[in-house]
N, CA, C and O atoms as CSV, one atom per row, in Angstrom:
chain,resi,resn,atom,element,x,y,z
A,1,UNK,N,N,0.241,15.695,23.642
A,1,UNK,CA,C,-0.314,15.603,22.297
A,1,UNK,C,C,0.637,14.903,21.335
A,1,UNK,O,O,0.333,13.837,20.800
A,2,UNK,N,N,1.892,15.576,21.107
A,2,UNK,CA,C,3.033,14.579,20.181
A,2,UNK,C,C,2.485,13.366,20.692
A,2,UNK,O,O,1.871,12.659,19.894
A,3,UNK,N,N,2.633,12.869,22.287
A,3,UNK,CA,C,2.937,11.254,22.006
A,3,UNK,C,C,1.380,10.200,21.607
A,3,UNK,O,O,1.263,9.018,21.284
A,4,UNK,N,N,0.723,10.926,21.750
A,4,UNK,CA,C,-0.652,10.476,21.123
A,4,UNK,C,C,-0.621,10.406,19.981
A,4,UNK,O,O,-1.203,9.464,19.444
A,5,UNK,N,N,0.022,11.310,19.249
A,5,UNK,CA,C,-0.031,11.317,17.704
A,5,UNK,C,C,0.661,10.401,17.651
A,5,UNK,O,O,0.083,9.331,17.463
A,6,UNK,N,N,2.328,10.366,17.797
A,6,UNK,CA,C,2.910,9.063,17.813
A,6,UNK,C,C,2.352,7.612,17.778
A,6,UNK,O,O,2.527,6.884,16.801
A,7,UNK,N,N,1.596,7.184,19.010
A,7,UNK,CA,C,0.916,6.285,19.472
A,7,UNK,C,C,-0.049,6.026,18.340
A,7,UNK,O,O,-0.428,4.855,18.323
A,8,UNK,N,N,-0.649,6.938,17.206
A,8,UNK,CA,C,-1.707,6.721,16.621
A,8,UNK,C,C,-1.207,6.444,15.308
A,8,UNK,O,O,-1.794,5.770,14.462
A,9,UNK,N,N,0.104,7.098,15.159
A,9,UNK,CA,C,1.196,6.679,13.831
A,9,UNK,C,C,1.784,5.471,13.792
A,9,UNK,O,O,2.162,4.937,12.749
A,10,UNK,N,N,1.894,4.955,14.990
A,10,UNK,CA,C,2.557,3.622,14.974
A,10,UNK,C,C,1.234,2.500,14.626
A,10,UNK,O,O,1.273,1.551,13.842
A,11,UNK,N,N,0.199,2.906,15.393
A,11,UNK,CA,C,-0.971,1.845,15.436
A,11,UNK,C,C,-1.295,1.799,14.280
A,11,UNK,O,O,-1.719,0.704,13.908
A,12,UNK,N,N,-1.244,2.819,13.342
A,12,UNK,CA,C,-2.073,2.988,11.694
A,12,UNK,C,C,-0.846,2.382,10.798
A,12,UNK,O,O,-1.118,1.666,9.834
A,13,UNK,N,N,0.361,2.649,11.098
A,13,UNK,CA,C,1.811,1.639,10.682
A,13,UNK,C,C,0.983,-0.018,11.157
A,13,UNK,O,O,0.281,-0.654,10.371
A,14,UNK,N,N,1.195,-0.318,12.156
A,14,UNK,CA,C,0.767,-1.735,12.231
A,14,UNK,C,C,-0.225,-2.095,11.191
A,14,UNK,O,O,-0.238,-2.702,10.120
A,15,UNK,N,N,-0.771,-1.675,11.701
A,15,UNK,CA,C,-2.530,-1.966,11.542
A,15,UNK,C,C,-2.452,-2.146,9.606
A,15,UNK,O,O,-2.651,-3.206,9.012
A,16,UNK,N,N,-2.152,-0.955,9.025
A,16,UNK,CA,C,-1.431,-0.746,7.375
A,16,UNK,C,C,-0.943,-2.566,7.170
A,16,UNK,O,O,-1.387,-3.547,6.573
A,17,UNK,N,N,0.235,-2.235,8.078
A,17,UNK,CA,C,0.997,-3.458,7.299
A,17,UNK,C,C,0.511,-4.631,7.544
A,17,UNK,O,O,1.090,-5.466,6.849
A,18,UNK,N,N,-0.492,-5.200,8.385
A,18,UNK,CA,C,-1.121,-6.755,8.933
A,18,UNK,C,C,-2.595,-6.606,7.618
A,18,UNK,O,O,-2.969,-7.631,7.047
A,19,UNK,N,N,-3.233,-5.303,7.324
A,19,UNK,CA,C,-3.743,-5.155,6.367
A,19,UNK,C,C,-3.092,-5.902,5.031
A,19,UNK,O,O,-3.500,-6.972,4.578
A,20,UNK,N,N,-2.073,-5.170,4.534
A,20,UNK,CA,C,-1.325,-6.032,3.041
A,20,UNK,C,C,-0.666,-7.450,3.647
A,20,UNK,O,O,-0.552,-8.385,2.854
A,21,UNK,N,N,-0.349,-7.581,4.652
A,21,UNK,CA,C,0.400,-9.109,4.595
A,21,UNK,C,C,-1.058,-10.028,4.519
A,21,UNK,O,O,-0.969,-11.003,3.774
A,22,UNK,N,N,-2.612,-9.802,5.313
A,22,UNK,CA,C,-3.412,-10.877,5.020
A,22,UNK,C,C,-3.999,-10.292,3.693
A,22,UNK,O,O,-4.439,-11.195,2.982
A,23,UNK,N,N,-4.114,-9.234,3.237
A,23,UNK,CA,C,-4.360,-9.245,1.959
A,23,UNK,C,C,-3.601,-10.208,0.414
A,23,UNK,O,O,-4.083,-10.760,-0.575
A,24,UNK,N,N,-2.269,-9.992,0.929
A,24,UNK,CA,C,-1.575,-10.393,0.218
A,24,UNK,C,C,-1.354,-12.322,0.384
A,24,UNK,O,O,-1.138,-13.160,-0.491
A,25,UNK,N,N,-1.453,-12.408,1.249
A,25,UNK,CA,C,-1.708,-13.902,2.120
A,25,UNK,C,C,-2.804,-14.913,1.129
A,25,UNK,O,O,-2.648,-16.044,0.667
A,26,UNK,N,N,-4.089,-13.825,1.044
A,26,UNK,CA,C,-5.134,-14.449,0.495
A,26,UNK,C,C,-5.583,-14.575,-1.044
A,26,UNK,O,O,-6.290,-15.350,-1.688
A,27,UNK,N,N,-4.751,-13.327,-1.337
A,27,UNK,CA,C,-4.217,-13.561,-2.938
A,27,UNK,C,C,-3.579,-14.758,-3.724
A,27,UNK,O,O,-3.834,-15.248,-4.824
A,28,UNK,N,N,-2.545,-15.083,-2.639
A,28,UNK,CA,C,-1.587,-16.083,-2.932
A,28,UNK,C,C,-2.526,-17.653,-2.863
A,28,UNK,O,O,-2.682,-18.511,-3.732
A,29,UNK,N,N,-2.889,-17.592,-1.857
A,29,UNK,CA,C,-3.627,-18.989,-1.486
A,29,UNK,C,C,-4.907,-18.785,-2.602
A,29,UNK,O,O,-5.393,-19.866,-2.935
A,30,UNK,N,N,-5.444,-17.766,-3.145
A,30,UNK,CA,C,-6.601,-18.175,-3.931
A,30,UNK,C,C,-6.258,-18.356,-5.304
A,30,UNK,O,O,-7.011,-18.807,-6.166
A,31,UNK,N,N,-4.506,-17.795,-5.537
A,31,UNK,CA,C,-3.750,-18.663,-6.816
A,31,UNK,C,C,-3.678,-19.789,-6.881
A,31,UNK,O,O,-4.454,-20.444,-7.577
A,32,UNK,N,N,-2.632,-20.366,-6.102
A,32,UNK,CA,C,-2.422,-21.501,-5.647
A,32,UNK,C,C,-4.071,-22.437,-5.490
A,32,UNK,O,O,-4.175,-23.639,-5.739
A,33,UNK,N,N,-5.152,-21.594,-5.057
A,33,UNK,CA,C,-6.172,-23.034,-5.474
A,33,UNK,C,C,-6.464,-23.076,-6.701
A,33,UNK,O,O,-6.588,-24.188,-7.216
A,34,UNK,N,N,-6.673,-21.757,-7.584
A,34,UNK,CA,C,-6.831,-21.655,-8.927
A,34,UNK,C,C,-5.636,-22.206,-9.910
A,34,UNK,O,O,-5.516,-21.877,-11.090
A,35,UNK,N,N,-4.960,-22.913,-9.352
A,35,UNK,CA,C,-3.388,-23.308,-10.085
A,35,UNK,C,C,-4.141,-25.361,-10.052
A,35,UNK,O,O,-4.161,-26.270,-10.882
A,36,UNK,N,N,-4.643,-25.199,-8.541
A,36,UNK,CA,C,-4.964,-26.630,-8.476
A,36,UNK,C,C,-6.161,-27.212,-9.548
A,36,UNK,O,O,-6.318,-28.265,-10.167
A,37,UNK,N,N,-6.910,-25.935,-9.417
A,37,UNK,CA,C,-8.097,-26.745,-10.183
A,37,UNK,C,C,-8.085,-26.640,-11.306
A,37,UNK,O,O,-8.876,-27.306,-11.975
A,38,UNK,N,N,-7.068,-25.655,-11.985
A,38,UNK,CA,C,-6.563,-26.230,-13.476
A,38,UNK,C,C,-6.414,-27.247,-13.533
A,38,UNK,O,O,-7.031,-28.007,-14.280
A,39,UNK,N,N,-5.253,-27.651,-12.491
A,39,UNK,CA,C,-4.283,-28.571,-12.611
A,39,UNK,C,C,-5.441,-30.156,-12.647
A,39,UNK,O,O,-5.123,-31.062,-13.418
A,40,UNK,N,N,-6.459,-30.278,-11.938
A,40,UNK,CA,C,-7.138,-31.372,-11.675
A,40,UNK,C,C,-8.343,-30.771,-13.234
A,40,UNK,O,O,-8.912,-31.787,-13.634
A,41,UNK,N,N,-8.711,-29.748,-13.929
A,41,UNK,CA,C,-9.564,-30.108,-14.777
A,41,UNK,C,C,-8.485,-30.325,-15.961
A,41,UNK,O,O,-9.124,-30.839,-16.879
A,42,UNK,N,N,-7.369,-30.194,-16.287
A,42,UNK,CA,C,-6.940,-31.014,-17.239
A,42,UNK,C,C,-6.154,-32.387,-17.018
A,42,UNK,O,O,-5.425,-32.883,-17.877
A,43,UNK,N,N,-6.404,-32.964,-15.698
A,43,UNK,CA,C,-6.338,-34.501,-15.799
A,43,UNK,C,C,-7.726,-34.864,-15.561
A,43,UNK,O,O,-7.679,-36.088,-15.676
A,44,UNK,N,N,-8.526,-34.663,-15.390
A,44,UNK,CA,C,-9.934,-35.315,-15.751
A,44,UNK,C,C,-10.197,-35.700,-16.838
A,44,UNK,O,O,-10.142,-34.876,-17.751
A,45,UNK,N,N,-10.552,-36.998,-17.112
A,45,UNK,CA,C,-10.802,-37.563,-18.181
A,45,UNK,C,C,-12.270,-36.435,-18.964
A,45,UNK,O,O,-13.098,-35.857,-18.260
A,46,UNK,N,N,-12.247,-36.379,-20.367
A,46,UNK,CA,C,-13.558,-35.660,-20.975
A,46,UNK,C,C,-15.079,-35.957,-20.709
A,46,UNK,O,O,-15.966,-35.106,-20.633
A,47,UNK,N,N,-15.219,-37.304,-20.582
A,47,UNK,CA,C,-16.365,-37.981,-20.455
A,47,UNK,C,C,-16.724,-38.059,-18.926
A,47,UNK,O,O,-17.743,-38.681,-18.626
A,48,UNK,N,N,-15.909,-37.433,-17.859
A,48,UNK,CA,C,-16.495,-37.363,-16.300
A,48,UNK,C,C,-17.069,-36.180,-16.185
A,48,UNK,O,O,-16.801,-35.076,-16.661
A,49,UNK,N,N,-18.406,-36.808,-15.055
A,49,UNK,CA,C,-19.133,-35.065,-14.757
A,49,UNK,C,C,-17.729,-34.693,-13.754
A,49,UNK,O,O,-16.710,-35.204,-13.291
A,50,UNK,N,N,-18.755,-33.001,-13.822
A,50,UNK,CA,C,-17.827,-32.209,-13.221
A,50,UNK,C,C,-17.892,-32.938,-11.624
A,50,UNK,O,O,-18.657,-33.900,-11.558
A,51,UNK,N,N,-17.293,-32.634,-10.576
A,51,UNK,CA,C,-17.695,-33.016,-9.109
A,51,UNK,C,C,-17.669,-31.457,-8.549
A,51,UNK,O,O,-17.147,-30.353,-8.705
A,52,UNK,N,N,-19.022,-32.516,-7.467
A,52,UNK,CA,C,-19.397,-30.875,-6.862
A,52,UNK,C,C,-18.160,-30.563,-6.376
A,52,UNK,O,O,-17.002,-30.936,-6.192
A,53,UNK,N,N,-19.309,-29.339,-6.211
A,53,UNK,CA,C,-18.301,-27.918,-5.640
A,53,UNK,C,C,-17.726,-28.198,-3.946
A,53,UNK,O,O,-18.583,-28.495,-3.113
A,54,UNK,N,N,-16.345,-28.092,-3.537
A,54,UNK,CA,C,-15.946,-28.420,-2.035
A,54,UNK,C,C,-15.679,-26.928,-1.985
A,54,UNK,O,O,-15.189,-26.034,-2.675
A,55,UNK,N,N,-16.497,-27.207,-0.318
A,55,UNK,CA,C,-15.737,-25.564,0.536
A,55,UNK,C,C,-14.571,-25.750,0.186
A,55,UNK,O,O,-13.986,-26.815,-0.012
A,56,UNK,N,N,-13.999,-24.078,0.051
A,56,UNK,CA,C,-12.359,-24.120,-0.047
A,56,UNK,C,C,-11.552,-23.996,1.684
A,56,UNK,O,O,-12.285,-23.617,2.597
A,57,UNK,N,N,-10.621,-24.209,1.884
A,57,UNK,CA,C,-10.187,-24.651,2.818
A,57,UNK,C,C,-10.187,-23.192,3.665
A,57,UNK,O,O,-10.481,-22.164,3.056
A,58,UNK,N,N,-9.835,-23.149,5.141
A,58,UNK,CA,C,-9.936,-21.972,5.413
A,58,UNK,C,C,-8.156,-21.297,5.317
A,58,UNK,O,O,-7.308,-22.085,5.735
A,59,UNK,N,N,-7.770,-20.273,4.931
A,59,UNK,CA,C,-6.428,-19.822,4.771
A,59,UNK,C,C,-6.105,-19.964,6.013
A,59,UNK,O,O,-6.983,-20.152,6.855
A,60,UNK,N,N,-4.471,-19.882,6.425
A,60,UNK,CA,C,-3.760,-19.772,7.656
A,60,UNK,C,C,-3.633,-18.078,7.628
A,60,UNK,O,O,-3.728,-17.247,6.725
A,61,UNK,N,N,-3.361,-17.995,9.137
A,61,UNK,CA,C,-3.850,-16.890,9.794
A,61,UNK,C,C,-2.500,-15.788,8.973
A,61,UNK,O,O,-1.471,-16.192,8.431
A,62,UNK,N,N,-2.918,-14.494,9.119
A,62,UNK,CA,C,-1.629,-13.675,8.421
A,62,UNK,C,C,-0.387,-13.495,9.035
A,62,UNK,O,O,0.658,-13.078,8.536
A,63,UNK,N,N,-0.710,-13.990,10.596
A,63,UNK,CA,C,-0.047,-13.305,11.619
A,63,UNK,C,C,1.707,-15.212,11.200
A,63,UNK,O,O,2.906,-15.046,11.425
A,64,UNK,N,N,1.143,-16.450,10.691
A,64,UNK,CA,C,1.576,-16.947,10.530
A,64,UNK,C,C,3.201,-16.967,9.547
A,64,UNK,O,O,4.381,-17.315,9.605
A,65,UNK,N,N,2.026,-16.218,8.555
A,65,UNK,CA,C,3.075,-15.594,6.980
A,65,UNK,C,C,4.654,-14.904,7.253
A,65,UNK,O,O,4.602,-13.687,7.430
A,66,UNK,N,N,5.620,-15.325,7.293
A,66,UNK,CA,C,6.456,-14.016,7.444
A,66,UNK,C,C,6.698,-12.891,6.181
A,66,UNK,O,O,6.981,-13.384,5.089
A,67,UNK,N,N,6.658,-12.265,6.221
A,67,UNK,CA,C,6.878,-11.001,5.389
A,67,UNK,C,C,7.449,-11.111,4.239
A,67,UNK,O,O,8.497,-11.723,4.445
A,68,UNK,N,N,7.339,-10.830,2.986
A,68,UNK,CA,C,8.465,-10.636,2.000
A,68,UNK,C,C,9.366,-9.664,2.577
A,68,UNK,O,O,9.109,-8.840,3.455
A,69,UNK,N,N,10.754,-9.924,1.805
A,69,UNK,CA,C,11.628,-8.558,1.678
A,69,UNK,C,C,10.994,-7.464,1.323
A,69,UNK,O,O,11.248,-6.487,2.028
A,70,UNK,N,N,10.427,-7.343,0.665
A,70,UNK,CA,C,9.283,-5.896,-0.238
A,70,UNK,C,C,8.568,-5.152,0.932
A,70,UNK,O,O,8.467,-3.990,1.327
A,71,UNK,N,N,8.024,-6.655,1.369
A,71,UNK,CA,C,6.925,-6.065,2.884
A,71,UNK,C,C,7.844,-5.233,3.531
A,71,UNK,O,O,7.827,-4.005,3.609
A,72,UNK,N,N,8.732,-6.114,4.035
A,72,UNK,CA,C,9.844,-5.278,4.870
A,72,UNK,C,C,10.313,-3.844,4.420
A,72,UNK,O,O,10.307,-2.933,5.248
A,73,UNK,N,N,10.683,-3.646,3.241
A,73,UNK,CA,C,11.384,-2.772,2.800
A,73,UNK,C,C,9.925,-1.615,2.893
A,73,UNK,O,O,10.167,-0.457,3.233
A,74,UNK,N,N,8.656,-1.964,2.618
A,74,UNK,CA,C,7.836,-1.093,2.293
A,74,UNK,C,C,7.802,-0.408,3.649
A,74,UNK,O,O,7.965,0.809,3.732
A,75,UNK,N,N,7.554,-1.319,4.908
A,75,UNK,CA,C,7.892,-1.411,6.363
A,75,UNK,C,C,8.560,0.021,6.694
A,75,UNK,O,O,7.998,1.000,7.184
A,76,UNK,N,N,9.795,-0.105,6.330
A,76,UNK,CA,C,11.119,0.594,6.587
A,76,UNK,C,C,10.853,1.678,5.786
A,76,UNK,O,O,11.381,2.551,6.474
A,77,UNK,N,N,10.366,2.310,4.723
A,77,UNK,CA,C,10.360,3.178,4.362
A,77,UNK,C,C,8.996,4.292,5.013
A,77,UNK,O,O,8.957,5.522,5.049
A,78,UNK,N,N,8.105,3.386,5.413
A,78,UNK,CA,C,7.067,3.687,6.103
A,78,UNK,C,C,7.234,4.808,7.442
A,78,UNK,O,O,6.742,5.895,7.745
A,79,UNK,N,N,8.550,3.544,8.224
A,79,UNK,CA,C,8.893,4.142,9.524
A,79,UNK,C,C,9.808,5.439,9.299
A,79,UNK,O,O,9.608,6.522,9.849
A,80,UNK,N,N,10.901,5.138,8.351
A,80,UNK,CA,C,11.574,6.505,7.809
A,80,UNK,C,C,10.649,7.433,7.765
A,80,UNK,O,O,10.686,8.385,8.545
A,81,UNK,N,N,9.651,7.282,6.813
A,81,UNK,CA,C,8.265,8.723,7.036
A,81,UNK,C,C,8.245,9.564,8.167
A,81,UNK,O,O,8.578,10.741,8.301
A,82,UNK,N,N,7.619,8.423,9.252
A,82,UNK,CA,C,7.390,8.616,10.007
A,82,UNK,C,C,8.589,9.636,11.081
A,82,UNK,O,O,8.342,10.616,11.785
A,83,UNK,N,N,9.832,8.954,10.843
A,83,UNK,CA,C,10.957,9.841,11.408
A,83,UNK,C,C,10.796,10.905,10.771
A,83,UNK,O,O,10.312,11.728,11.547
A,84,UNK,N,N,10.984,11.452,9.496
A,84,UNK,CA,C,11.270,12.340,9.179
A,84,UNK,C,C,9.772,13.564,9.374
A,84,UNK,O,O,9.899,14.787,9.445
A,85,UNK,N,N,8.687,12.940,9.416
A,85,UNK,CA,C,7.829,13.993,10.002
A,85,UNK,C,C,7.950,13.943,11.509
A,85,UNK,O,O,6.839,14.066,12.025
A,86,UNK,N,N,8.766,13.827,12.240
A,86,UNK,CA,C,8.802,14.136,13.465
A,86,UNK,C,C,7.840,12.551,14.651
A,86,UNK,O,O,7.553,12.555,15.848
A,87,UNK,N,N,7.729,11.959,14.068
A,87,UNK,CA,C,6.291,11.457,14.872
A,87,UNK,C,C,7.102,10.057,15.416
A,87,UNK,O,O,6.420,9.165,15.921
A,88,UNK,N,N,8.365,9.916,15.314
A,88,UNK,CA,C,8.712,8.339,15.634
A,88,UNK,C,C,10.483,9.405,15.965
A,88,UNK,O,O,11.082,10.204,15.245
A,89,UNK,N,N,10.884,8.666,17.895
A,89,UNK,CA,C,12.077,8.732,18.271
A,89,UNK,C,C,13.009,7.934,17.642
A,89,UNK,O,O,12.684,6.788,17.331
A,90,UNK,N,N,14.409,8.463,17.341
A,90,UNK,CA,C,15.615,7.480,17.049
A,90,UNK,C,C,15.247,6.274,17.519
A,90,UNK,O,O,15.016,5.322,16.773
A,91,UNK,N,N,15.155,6.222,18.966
A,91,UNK,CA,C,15.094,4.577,19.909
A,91,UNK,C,C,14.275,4.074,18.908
A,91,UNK,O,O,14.553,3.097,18.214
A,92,UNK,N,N,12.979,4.930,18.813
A,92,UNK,CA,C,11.487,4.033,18.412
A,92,UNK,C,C,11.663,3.288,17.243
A,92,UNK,O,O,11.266,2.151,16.990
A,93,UNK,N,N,12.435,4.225,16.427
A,93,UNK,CA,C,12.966,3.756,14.624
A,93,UNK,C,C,13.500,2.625,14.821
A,93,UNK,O,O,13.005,1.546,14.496
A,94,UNK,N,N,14.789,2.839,15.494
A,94,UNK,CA,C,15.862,1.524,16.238
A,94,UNK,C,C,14.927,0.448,16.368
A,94,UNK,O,O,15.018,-0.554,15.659
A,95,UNK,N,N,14.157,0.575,17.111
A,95,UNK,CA,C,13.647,-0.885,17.777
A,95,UNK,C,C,12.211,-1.121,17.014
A,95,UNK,O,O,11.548,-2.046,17.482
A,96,UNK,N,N,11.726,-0.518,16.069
A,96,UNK,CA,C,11.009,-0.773,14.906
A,96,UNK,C,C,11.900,-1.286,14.101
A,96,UNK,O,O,11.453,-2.358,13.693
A,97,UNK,N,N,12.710,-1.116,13.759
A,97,UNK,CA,C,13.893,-1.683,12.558
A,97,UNK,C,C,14.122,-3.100,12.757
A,97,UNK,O,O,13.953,-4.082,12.034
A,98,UNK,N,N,14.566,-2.931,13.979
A,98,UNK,CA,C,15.406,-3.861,14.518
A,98,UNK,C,C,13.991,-5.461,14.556
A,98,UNK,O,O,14.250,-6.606,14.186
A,99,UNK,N,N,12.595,-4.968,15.117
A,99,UNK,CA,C,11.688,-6.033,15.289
A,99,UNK,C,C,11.014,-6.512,13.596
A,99,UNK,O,O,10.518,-7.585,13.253
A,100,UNK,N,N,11.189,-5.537,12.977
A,100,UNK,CA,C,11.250,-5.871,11.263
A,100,UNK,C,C,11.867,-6.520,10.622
A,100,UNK,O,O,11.362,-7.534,10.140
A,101,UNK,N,N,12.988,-6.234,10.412
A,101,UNK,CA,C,14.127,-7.258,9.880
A,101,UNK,C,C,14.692,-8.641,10.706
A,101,UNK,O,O,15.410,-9.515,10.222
A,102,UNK,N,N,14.076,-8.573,12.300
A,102,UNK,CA,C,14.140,-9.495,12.459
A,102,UNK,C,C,13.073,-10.848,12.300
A,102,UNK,O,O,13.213,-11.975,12.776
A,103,UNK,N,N,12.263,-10.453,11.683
A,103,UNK,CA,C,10.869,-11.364,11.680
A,103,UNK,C,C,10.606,-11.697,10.019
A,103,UNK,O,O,9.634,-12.366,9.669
């Protein structure tokens, strides 16, 4: 039973954090287009129609993004939780840490 729970603490850890990195992923990119199309309706001359509307591009995947420091740190405090309610081994912390800060 522990290691099931474990197994289900780590997966809801993943799963959490690939949640906010493409959340956060798609925030950014729908600034950044809203930055552009300022940027192109105040060099348009006054007297041009508007031009249609273009699909917006499709975002790159989340798995691409690497992490902020924040992510990370949120990461790490996550897995600490997790140690301290019992549900994640020293090793497991270790080599959660260790695949975090290295990415």
């Amino acid at each position: 039973m522990p290691g099931l729970l474990r197994g289900m603490a780590r997966t809801a850890v993943v799963a959490g954090t690939a949640t906010a990195v493409s959340n956060r992923v798609s925030r950014r990119q729908a600034g950044r287009w809203a930055q552009q199309d300022t940027a192109y309706v105040q060099q348009a001359p006054a007297a041009a129609p508007a031009p249609a509307p273009v699909a917006a591009p499709v975002p790159p995947a989340p798995a691409a993004a690497s992490p902020t420091m924040d992510q990370k740190l949120e990461q790490l405090q996550q897995l600490a939780a997790l140690k301290e309610q019992g549900i994640l081994t020293d090793d497991e912390l270790a080599a959660q840490k260790a695949r975090i800060l290295s990415g």
